[in-house]
C-alpha positions as CSV (number, residue, x, y, z in Angstrom):
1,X,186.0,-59.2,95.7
2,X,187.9,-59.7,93.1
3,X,186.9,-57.9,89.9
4,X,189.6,-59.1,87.5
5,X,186.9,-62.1,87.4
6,X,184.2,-60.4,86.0
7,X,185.4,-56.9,84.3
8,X,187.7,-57.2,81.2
9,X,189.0,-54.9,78.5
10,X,189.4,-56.2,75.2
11,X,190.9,-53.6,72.2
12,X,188.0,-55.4,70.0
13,X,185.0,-54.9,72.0
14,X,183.8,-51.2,72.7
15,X,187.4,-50.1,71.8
16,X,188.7,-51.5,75.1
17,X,186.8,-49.8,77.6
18,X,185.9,-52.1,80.8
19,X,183.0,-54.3,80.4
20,X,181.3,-57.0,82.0
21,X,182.7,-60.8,80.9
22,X,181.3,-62.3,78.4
23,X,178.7,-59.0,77.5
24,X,179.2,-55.7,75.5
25,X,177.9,-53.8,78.9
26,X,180.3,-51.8,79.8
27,X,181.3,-50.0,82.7
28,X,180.8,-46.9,82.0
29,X,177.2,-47.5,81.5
30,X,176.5,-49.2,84.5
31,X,178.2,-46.4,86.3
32,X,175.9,-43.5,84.0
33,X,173.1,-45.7,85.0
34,X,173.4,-45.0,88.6
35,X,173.8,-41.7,88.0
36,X,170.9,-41.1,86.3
37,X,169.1,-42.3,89.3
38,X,168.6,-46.1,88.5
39,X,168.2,-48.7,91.3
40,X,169.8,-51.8,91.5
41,X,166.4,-53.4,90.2
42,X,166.0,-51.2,87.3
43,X,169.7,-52.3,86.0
44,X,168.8,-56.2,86.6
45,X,165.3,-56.2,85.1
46,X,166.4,-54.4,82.2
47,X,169.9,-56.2,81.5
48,X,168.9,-59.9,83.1
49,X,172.3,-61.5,82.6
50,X,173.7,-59.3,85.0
51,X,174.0,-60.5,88.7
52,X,174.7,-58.6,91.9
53,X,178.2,-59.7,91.7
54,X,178.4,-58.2,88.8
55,X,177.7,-55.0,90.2
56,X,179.4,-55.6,93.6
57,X,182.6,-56.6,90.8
58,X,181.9,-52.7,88.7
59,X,182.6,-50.8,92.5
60,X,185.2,-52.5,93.5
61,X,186.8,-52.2,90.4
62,X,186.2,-48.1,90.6
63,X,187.7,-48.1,93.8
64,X,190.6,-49.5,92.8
65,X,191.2,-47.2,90.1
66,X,190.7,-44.4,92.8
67,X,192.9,-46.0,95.4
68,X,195.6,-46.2,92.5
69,X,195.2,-42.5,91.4
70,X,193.3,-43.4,87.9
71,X,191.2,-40.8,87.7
72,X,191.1,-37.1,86.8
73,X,192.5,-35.1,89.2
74,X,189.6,-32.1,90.1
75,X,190.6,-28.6,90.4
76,X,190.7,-27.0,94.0
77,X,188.0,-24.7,92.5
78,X,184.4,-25.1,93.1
């Protein structure tokens, strides 16, 4: 998958953070989405120009950031 096709970061929309081509939908939504417990259908019926490769585009792109040690570190404390 490659995301670079479909997630962008531009200083002039959302102050740069990671969006979706050609929307103002950013990342970080999709991903707060999710965790608010949204399905799959939820995000599609209520943002219809996204597509599943959209979404498949938003994890592969956080894995990548993982794999390449952009994130905040946790603490070994529970």
């Amino acid at each position: 998958m490659g995301w670079e096709n479909y997630i962008v970061s531009d200083k002039d929309i959302l102050l740069g953070k990671p969006v979706i081509k050609g929307t103002r939908i950013s990342i970080e939504l999709i991903l707060e989405l999710f965790s608010q417990g949204w399905t799959e259908k939820m995000v599609f019926e209520s943002y219809p120009q996204l597509k599943q490769e959209h979404l498949n585009a938003v994890f592969s792109y956080l894995k990548d950031c993982i794999e390449h040690e952009l994130f905040f570190p946790l603490s070994n404390s529970a």
